[in-house]
C-alpha positions as CSV (number, residue, x, y, z in Angstrom):
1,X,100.6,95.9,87.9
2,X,98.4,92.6,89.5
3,X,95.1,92.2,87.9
4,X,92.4,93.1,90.6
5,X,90.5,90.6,89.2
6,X,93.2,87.7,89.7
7,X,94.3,89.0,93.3
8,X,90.4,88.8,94.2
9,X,89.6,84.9,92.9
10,X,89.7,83.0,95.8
11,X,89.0,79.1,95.6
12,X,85.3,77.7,97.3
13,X,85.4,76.4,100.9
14,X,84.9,73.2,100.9
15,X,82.6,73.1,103.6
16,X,80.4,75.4,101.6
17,X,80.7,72.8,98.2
18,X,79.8,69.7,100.9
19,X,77.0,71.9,101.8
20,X,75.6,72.9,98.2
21,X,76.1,68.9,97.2
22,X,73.9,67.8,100.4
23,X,71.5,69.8,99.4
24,X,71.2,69.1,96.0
25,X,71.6,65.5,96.9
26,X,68.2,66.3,99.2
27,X,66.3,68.7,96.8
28,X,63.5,66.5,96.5
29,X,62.5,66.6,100.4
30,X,62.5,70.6,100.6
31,X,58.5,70.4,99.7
32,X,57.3,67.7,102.0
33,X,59.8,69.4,104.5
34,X,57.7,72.4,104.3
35,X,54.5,70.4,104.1
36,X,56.0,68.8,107.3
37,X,56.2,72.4,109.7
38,X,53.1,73.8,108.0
39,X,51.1,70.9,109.5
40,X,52.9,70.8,112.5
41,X,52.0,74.4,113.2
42,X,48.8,73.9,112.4
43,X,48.4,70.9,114.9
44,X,50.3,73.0,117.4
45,X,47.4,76.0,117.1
46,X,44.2,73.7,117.0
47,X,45.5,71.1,119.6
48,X,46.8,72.5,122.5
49,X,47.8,69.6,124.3
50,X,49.8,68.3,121.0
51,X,53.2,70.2,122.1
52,X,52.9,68.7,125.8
53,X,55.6,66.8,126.8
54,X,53.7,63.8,128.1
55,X,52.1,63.0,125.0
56,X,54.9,62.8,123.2
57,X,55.9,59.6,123.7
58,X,52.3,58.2,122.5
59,X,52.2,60.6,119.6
60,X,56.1,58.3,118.6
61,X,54.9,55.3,119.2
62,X,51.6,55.3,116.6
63,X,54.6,57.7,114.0
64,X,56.9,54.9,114.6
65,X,55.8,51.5,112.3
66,X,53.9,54.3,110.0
67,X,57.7,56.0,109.6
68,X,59.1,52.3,109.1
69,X,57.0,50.5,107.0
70,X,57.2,53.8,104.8
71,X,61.1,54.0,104.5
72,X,60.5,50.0,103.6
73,X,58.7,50.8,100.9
74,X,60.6,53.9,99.5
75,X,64.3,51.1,99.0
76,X,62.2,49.1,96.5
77,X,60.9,52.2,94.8
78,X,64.4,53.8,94.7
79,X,65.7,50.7,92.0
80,X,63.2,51.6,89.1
81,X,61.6,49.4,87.0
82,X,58.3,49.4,88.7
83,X,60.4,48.2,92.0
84,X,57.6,48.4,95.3
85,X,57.2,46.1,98.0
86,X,53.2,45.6,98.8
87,X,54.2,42.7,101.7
88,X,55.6,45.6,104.1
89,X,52.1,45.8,106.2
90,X,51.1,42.3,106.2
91,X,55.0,41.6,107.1
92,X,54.8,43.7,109.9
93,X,51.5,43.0,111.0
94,X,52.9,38.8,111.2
95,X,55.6,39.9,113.3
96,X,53.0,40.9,116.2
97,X,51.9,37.2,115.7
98,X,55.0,35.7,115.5
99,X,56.4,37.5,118.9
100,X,53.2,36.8,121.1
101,X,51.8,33.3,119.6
102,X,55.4,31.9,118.9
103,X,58.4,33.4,120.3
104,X,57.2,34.0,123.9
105,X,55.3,30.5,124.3
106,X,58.5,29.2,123.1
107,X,60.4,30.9,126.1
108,X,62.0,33.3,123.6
109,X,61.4,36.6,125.5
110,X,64.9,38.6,125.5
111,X,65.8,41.3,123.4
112,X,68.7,39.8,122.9
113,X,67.2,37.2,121.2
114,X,63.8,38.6,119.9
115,X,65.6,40.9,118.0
116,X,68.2,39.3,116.1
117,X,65.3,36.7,115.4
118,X,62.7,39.2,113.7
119,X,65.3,41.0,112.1
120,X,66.8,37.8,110.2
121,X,63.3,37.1,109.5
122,X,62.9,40.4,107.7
123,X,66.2,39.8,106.0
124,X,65.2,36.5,104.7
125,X,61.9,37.7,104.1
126,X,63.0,40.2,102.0
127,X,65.3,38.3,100.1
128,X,62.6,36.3,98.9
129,X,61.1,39.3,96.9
130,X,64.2,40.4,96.3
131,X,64.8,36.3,94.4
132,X,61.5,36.8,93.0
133,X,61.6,40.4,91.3
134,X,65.4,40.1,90.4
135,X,66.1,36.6,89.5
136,X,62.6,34.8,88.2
137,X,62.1,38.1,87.0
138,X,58.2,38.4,88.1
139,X,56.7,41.9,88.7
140,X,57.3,43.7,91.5
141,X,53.7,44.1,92.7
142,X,52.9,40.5,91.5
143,X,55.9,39.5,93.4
144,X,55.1,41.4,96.4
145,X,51.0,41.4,96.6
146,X,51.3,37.0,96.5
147,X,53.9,37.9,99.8
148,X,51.2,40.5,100.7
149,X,48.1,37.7,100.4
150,X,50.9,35.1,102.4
151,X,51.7,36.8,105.6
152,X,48.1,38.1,105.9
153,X,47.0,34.6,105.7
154,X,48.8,33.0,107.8
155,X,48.8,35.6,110.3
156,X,45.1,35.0,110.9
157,X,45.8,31.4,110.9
158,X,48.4,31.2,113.7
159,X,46.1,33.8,115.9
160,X,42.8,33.7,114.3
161,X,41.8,36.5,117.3
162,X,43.9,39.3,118.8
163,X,46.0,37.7,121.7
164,X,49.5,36.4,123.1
165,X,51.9,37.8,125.4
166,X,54.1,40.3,124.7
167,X,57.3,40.8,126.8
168,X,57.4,43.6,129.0
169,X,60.7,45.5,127.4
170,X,59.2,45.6,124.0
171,X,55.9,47.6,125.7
172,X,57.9,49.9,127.5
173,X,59.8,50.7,125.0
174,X,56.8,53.0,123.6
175,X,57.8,54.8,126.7
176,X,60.3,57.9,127.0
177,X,63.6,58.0,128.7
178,X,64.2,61.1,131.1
179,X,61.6,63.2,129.1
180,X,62.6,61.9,125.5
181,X,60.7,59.2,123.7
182,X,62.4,55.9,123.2
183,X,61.4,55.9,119.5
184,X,63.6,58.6,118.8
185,X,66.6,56.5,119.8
186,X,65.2,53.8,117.2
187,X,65.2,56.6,114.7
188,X,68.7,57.6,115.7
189,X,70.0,54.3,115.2
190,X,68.4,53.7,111.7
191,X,69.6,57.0,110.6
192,X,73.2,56.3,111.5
193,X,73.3,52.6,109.8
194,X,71.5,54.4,106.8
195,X,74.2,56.9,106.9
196,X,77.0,54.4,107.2
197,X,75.4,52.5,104.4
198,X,75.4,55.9,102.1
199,X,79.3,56.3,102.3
200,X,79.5,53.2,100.5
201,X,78.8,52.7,96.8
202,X,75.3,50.7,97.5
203,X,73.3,54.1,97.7
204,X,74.8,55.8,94.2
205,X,74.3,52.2,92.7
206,X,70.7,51.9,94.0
207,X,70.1,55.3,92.1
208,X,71.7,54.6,89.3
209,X,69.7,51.5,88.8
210,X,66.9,53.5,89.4
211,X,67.5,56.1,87.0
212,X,69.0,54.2,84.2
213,X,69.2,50.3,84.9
214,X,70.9,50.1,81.0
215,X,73.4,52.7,81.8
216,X,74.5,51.2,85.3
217,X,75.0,47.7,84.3
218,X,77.3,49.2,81.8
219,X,79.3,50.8,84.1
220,X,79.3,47.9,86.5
221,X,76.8,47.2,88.7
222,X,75.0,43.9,89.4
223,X,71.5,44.9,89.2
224,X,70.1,41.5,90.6
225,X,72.4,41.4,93.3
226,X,72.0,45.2,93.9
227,X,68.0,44.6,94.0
228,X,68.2,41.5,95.8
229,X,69.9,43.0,98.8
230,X,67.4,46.0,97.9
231,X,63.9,44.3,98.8
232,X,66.4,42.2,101.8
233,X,66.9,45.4,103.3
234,X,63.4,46.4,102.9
235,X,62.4,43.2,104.9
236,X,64.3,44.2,108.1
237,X,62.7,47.5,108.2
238,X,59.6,45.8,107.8
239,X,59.8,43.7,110.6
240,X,61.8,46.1,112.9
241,X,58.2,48.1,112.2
242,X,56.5,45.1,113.3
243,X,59.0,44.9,116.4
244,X,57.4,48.5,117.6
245,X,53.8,47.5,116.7
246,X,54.2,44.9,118.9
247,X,54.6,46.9,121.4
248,X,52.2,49.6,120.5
249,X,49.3,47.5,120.5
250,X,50.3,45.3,123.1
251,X,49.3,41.2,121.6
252,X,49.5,40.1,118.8
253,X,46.7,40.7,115.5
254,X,47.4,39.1,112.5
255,X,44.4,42.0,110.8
256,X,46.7,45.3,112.1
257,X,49.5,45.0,109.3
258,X,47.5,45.3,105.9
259,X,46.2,49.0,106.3
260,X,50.4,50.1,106.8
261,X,50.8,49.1,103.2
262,X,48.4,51.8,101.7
263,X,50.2,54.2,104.5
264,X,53.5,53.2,103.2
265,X,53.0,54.3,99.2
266,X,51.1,57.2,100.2
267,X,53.9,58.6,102.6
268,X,56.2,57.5,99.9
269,X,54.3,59.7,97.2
270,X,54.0,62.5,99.5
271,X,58.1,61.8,100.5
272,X,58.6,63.6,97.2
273,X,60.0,60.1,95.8
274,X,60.2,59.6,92.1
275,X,58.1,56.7,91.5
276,X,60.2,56.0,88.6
277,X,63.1,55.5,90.9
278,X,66.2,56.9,91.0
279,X,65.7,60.3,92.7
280,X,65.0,60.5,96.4
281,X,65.7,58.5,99.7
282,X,64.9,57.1,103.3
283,X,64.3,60.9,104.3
284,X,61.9,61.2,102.2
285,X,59.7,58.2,103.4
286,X,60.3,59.3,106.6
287,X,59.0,63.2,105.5
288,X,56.5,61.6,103.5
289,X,55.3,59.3,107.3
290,X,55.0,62.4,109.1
291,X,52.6,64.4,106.6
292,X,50.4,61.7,106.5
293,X,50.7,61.1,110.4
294,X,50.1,65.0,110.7
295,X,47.3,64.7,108.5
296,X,45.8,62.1,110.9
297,X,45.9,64.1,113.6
298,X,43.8,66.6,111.9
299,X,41.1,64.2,111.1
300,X,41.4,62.8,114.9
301,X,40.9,66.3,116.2
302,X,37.9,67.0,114.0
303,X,36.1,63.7,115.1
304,X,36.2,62.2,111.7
305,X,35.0,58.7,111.8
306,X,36.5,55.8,110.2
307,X,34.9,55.6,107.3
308,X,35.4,59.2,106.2
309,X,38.9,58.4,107.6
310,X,39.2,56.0,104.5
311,X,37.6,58.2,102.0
312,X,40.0,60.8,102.9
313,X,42.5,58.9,103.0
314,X,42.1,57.6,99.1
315,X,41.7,60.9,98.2
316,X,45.8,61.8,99.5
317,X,46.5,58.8,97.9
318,X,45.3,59.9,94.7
319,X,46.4,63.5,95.0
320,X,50.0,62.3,96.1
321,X,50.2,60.1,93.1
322,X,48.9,62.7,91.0
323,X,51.5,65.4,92.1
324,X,53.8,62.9,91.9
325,X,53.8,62.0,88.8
326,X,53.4,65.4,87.4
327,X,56.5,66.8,89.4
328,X,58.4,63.6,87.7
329,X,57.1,64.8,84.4
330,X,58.2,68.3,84.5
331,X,61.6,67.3,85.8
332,X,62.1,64.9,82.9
333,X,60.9,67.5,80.4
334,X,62.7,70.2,81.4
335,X,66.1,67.7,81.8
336,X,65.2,67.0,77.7
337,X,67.6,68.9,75.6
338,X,65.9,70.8,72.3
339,X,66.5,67.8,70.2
340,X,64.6,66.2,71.7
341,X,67.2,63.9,73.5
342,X,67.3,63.2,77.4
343,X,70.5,65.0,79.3
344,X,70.2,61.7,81.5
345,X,70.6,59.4,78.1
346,X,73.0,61.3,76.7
347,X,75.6,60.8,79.4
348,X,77.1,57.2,80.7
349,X,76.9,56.7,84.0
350,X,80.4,56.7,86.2
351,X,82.4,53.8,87.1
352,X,81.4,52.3,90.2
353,X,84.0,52.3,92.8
354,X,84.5,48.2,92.9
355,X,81.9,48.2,96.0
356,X,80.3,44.4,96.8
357,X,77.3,45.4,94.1
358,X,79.5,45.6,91.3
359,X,81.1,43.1,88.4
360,X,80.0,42.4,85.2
361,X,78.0,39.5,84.5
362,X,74.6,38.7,84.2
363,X,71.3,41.0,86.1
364,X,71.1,43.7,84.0
């Protein structure tokens, strides 16, 4: 006679193990997720005119560059070892400069060519950090504040006042499309390249640098290479975040682009991102950009001038680091075995699968 227990065992869907591997893959965005509706709701009730469709598309525009210049932010923060990029704000702050005062005088007034021009400057950009964190070795936030104090500078003097042309496209493009808001087709697009980028071994060697840099240049990967391309990606997002400020504010100000930095770690710390590296991802910035944006709205609402804007302002800053780096510490501690010894230590990390971040040799 069968066993009723062996007839009964029946092998786990495999859509329901993709499922349970997604979302353990995106644990760390269920609490700003929640944060996310809860302050959406609450926007909804107080402000009335904040679910109307016609202000949707100016609600996008002002998320857009906050969303950007945060998911910028959160690549560098991913590889560990102190890893930030402070240059995001001024970066994208040059770019409204560099479209208005240079690019349009010059004749240069296409998408097809603005485009491919700013985001090749963000690449290079970036890969300038990523030379100077990776390869001279200098600190991140050394690194990236000197790039920080560049771009502001010279913004100001290219445009010492808020001014230029912009080209007509890149303003309309704050605009909506048969009801729906052209920045949702910007978010659209960097989701899918994200995603396409994800299949690949980049993401689990970005995380694996992040988590254990000793362990994952022992199983293969090129950290310098995998950090320079890193901070280079973090450069194009930069600048595509410049792209839509451009447009949002309509000249170009060399002053708009510091203030996004501060926005940037504190959407990153609210993203539920492991300042540490190694746990988390562009959803998270992106989470993390519409709490803070949210938040705004709130303080907007209640009439809330500028200066208590700032004050509150530091205060999420602080809290969000705070929370932060508790959450981190109870994660490590309860991943510590009773001997004292890390579960993440104890393990070596997997081959990598031979993707273009991996050899041996030097970067560790």
């Amino acid at each position: 006679m069968a066993s009723i227990a062996s007839g009964d065992a029946r092998p786990t869907p495999r859509s329901v193990l993709a499922a349970q591997k997604i979302l353990q893959r995106h644990a760390y965005a269920v609490v700003p997720l929640s944060l996310l509706v809860v302050l959406f709701i609450v926007n909804a009730a107080i402000q009335p005119q904040f679910l109307a469709v016609h202000t949707w598309a100016s609600s996008m525009s002002v998320l857009c560059p906050l969303v950007l210049t945060a998911m910028a932010v959160t690549l560098p923060v991913l590889s560990g070892n102190g890893g930030i990029d402070l240059s995001v704000g001024p970066l994208a702050g040059f770019m409204t400069v560099f479209i208005s005062a240079i690019l349009v005088p010059a004749g240069i007034t296409t998408p097809g060519l603005v485009i491919p021009i700013v985001l090749l400057f963000g690449l290079l950009s970036g890969a300038v950090n990523g030379l100077l964190v990776a390869y001279v070795r200098l600190p991140a936030i050394i690194a990236t504040l000197g790039m920080y104090l560049f771009y502001e500078g010279l913004g100001t003097e290219v445009l010492p006042q808020a001014g230029g042309n912009v080209p007509v496209w890149l303003v309309t493009i704050n605009g909506s499309y048969g009801g729906i808001p052209d920045v949702w087709f910007v978010f659209a697009i960097v989701a899918v390249l994200w995603l396409l980028v994800s299949r690949g071994s980049y993401l689990r060697s970005l995380l694996s640098v992040g988590g254990d840099e000793r362990a994952a240049f022992t199983a293969g990967v090129h950290v310098a290479r995998l950090r320079l391309v890193t901070y280079a990606f973090a450069g194009v997002l930069a600048c595509l975040a410049g792209l839509m400020l451009t447009g949002l504010i309509q000249d170009g100000d060399g002053t708009v682009g510091p203030p996004y930095t501060i926005s940037a770690i504190t959407a990153v710390a609210l993203g539920g991102i492991s300042l540490a590296g190694g746990r988390g991802g562009l959803l998270g910035g992106a989470l993390g950009g519409g709490v803070l944006f949210l938040i705004q709205e709130l303080l907007t609402d209640a009439h809330v001038s500028v200066y208590q804007v700032s004050v509150v302002d530091g205060i999420i800053l602080i809290g969000a680091l705070a929370l932060n780096g508790t959450v981190e510490y109870l994660r490590r501690r309860s991943s510590t075995s009773p001997s004292g010894i890390s579960l993440a230590d104890a393990r070596v990390a997997p081959p990598a699968d031979g993707g273009a971040l991996t050899g041996t040799g030097s970067g560790a």
